[in-house]
N, C-alpha and C positions, 0 to 999 in steps of 0.2 A: 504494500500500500504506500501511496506516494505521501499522503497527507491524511491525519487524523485527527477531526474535529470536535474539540469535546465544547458541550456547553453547560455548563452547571446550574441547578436549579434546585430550588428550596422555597418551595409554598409558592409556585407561578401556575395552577391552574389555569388563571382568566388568560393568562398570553401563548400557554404551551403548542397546544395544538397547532393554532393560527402561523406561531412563530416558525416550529420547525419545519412546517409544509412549506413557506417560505422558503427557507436557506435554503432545504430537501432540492427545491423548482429551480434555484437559483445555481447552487451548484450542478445539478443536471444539465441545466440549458447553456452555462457561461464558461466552464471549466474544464481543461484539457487534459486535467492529470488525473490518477486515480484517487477515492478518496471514501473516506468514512465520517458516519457523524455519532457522536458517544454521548448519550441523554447523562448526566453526571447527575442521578439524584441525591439530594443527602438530604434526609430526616423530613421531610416532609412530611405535614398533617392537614393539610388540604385536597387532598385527591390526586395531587400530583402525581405522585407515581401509579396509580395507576393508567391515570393518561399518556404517561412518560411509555409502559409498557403496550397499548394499542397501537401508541406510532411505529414502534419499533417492530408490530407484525406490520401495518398496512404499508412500509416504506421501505425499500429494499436501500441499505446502506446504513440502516440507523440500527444502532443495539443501546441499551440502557445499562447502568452498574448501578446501584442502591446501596450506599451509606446508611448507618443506624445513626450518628452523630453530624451536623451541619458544617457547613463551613465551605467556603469556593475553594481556599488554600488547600484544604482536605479532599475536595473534589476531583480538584486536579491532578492530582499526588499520586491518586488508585489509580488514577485515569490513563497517566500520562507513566506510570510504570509499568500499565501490563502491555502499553502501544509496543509495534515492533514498528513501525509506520517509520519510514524516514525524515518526515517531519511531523512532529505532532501542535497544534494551535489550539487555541479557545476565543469564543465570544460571548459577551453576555447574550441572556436568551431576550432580553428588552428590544434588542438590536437597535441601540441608540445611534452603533454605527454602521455608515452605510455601506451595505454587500460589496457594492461595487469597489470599494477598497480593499477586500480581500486576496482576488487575485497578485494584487499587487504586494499583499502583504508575504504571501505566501512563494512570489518569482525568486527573491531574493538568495531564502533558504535554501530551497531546491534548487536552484543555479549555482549555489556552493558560492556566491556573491559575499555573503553573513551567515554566523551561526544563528542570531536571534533578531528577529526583526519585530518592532511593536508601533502599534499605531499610537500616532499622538495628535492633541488638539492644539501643540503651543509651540509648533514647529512653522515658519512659511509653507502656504500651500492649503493648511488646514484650515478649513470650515466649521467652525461651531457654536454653536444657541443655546445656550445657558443662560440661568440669572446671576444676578451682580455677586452674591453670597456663595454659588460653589464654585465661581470664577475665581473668586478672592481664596480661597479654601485649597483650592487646588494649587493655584502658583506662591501659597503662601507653605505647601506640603513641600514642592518641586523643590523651594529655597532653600528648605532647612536641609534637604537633602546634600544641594549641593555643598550647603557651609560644613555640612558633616562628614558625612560620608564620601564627599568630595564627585558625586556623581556629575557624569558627562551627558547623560539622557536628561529630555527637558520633561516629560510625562511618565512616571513609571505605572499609574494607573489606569489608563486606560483599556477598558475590556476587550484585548481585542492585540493578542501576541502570537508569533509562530518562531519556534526550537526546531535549532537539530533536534532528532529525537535523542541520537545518541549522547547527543552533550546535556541534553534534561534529564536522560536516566542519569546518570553520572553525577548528575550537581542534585538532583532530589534528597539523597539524605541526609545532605550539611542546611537545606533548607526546616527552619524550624516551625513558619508560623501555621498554623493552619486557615486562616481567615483571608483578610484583606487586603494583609502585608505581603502575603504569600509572592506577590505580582515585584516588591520592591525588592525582598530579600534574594530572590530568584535572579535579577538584574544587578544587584550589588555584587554580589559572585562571580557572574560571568563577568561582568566590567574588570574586576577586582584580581580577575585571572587571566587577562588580555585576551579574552574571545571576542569577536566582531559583534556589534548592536547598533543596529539601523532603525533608525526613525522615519516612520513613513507617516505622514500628512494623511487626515482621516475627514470625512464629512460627519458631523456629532452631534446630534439631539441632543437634549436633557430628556429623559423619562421623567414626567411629575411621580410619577407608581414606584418610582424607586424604592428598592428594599433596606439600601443605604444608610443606615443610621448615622448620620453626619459626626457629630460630637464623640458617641462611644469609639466611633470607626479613627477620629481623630488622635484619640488618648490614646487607644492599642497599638497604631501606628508611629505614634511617637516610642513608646515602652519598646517597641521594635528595633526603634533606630539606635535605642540606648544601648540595646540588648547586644547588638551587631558591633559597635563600636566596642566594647567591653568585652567581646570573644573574639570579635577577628575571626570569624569560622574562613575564611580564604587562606589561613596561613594552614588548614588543613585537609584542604583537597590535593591531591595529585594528579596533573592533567596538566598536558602540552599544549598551550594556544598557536595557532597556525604563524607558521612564520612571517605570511602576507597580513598579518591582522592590522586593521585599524582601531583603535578603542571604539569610537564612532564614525560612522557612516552615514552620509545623506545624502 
């Protein structure tokens, strides 16, 4: 499998169905490579999963996994370790962003161009519609980052990244968070061990329906960044970054 697309979900009944028929169509009709789509349940109590498991009979390409405990970071983690897929990605299932930038997100990888390419809203090129408040929130995240952890990416959260597969198994179990850091700490490593990350310009909604808990999602994010600076988990991976690497790419 060329590309394996996981999308995580936790208590999205009202958007499941609709959503992944969508991608399902979108990848069918626009895409040139082989590819899969991985329903990432965790913990749902809304009917989700079992709408997660309908699709996965009526759409040929789609399977589900099922989590007892929540979490995207956790999501990812089952998802994105049992992949053999040479590139493995994720999107939120909101799809705040738009399809049409996939392709492009996913050329990169597969062309051996970068090992990790993620879409951002605060790069030239990108388009995005947000209010003033997660505008502020976001590049006020981006900052601390960079004074910290010294990061070269200008977005590390944006729902909507694609890995070597092999370099994601690999860096998976120095990553610790299982939530919403999961997306920072994932990119602090690769940066932090000279693999390529390429920022690619995204077209980007706000979802008002967001499941996003601003503030909580702000403190554990931060507790993250503390966490990281204080172990240095990169002085303990083992792994050859390409001799052609750029730190960044655009």
């Amino acid at each position: 499998m060329d590309v394996e697309l996981v999308i995580p979900v936790h208590n999205e009944r009202v958007v499941l169905a609709a959503n992944v028929a969508q991608v399902h169509a979108f990848l069918t009709e626009h895409v040139e490579f082989s590819w899969s789509i991985v329903i990432a349940e965790n913990a749902s109590t809304d009917g989700t999963s079992a709408i997660a498991d309908e699709l996965a009979q009526q759409f040929a390409g789609v399977r589900v996994t099922h989590l007892v405990e929540p979490g995207r970071g956790r999501a990812l983690r089952d998802a994105w370790s049992a992949s053999d897929a040479t590139v493995v990605a994720y999107m939120d299932v909101d799809l705040s962003t738009d399809l049409e930038g996939f392709p492009r997100l996913v050329a990169p990888v597969l062309g051996g161009e970068t090992d990790f390419a993620i879409g951002s809203r605060l790069v030239p090129g990108a388009k995005t519609v947000r209010g003033p408040k997660r505008e502020f929130i976001s590049r006020a995240y981006n900052a601390v980052l960079h004074a910290t952890l010294r990061t070269g990416f200008a977005d590390a959260q944006c729902g909507f990244k694609a890995a070597r597969g092999d370099l994601a198994r690999t860096l998976l179990p120095y990553v610790v968070d299982d939530g919403w850091f999961f997306d920072t700490e994932l990119l602090v490593l690769a940066e932090r061990l000279g693999l390529r990350v390429r920022e690619v310009p995204v077209t980007w909604v706000d979802d008002p329906d967001s499941r996003v808990r601003i503030l909580p999602t702000a403190r554990a994010d931060l507790s993250g960044v503390v966490r990281m600076l204080r172990r240095r988990p990169w002085r303990d991976v083992a792994i050859s970054p390409p001799s052609s690497s750029e730190r960044i790419a655009r």
